[in-house]
N, C-alpha and C positions, 0 to 999 in steps of 0.2 A: 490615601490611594485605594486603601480597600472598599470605600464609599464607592470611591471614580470606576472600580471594577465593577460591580453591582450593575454598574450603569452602563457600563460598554458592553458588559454580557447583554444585558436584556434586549440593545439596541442592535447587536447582532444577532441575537434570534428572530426580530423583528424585521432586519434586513434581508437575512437569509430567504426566510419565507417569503417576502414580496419578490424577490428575483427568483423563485422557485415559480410562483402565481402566475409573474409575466413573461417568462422564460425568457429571461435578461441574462440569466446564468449560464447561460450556456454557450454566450458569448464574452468571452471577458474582457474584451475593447469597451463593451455598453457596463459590464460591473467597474469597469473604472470610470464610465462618465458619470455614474451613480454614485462612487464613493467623495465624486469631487466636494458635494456636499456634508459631506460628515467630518468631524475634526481628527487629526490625526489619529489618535493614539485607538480610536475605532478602526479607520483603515489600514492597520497595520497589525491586528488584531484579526482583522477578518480578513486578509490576503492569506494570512499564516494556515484559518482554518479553512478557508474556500479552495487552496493549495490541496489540504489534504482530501478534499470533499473531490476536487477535478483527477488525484489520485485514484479515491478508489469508484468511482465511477469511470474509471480508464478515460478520458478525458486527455490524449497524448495534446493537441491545440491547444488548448488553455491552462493546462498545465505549464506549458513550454515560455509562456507569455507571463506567466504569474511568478515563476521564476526568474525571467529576466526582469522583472518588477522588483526583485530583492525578496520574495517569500520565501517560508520555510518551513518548513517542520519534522519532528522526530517520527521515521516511518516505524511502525507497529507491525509485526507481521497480523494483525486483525487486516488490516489496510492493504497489506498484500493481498492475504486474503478477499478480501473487497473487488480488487481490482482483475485479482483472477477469474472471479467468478463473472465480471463484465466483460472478459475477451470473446469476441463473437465475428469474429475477422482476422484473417490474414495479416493485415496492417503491424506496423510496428506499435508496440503497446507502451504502458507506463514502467511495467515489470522490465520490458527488455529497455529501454532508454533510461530510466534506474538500475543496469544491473549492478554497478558496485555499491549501490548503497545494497539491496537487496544482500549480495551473497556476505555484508557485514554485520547484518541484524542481531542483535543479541536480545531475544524476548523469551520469557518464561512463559506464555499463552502459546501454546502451540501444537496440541494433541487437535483441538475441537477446530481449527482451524486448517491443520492438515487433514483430518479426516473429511471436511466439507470437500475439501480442493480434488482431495480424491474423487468424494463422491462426482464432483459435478465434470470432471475427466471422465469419470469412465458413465458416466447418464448420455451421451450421447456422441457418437463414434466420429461423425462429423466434426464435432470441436474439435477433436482430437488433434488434427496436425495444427492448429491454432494457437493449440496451450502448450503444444512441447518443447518450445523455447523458452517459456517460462517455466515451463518443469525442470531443466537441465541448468536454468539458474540456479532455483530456489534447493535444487541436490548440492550446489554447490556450493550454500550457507555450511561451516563446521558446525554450528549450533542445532542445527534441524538433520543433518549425519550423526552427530552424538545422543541425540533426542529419541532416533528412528529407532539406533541399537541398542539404547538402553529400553525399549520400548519396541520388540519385539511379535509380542503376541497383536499388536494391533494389524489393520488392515492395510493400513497405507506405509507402513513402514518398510516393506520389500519395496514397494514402488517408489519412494523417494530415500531408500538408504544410496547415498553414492561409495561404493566399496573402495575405492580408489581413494578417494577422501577417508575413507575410515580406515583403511591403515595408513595414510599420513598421521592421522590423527592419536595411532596408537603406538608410533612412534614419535612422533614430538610434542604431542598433548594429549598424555594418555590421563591427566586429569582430569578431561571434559566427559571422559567415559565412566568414572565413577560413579 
């Protein structure tokens, strides 16, 4: 099997990129008429990572479609991050149509990825009512309220500590604040 992997990686990177080139990706009714050619355990490999690819590109359409397809994958707040920083509309996004995945994430990568989030909230005032829906998510992770307060001196940790959440949290898992 480790051979057969070698081989499905490379065929996906190879895949990737042509439906990058013809901007086939962007619809994922034509990346399914594409994958009809490749043998399974490729297309089932690259739904998983084209999923995560129409996440953080906010991609709410083909996300929606690649999911009812059976896709999957373990969100990262890097991915969160990804897809924040493509909100540039109104519209309902991936962060708020994931919120319960979102506010259950449990990742250790999360200083350099809050402080982007920050920065790209407060780089332009306009966005601003765009992304506060998914700001009032991502306050509402325990892991990223534990994170902010133990993590204080930083800059985005006023702006996404949820105080309300942090004395739940210091009364029934005051572990996470250690």
């Amino acid at each position: 099997m480790s051979d057969r992997l070698h081989e499905i990686i490379g065929e996906i990177g190879v895949l990737h990129n042509t439906l990058i080139e013809n901007g086939k990706i962007n619809n994922s009714n034509e990346v399914f008429q594409v994958l009809k050619n490749y043998p399974t355990d490729v297309k089932k490999h690259y739904l998983n990572l084209l999923l995560q690819y129409y996440f953080q590109n906010n991609d709410l359409k083909n996300l929606k479609e690649l999911l009812l397809a059976g896709a999957k994958f373990d969100i990262r707040f890097e991915d969160v991050k990804a897809a924040f920083l493509n909100i540039k509309s109104k519209e309902l996004n991936v962060i708020e149509f994931m919120e319960e995945s979102i506010v259950f994430i449990k990742d250790s990568d999360i200083s350099n990825n809050l402080e982007k989030m920050y920065e790209y909230f407060h780089s332009d005032s306009s966005l601003q009512e765009f992304l506060e829906k998914g700001v009032e998510i991502i306050k509402r992770n325990r892991y990223i309220c534990a994170h902010c307060y133990k993590n204080q001196n930083t800059k985005y940790s006023e702006f996404f500590l949820n105080k309300d959440l942090l004395e739940s949290l210091k009364r029934d898992l005051p572990y996470l604040l250690n």
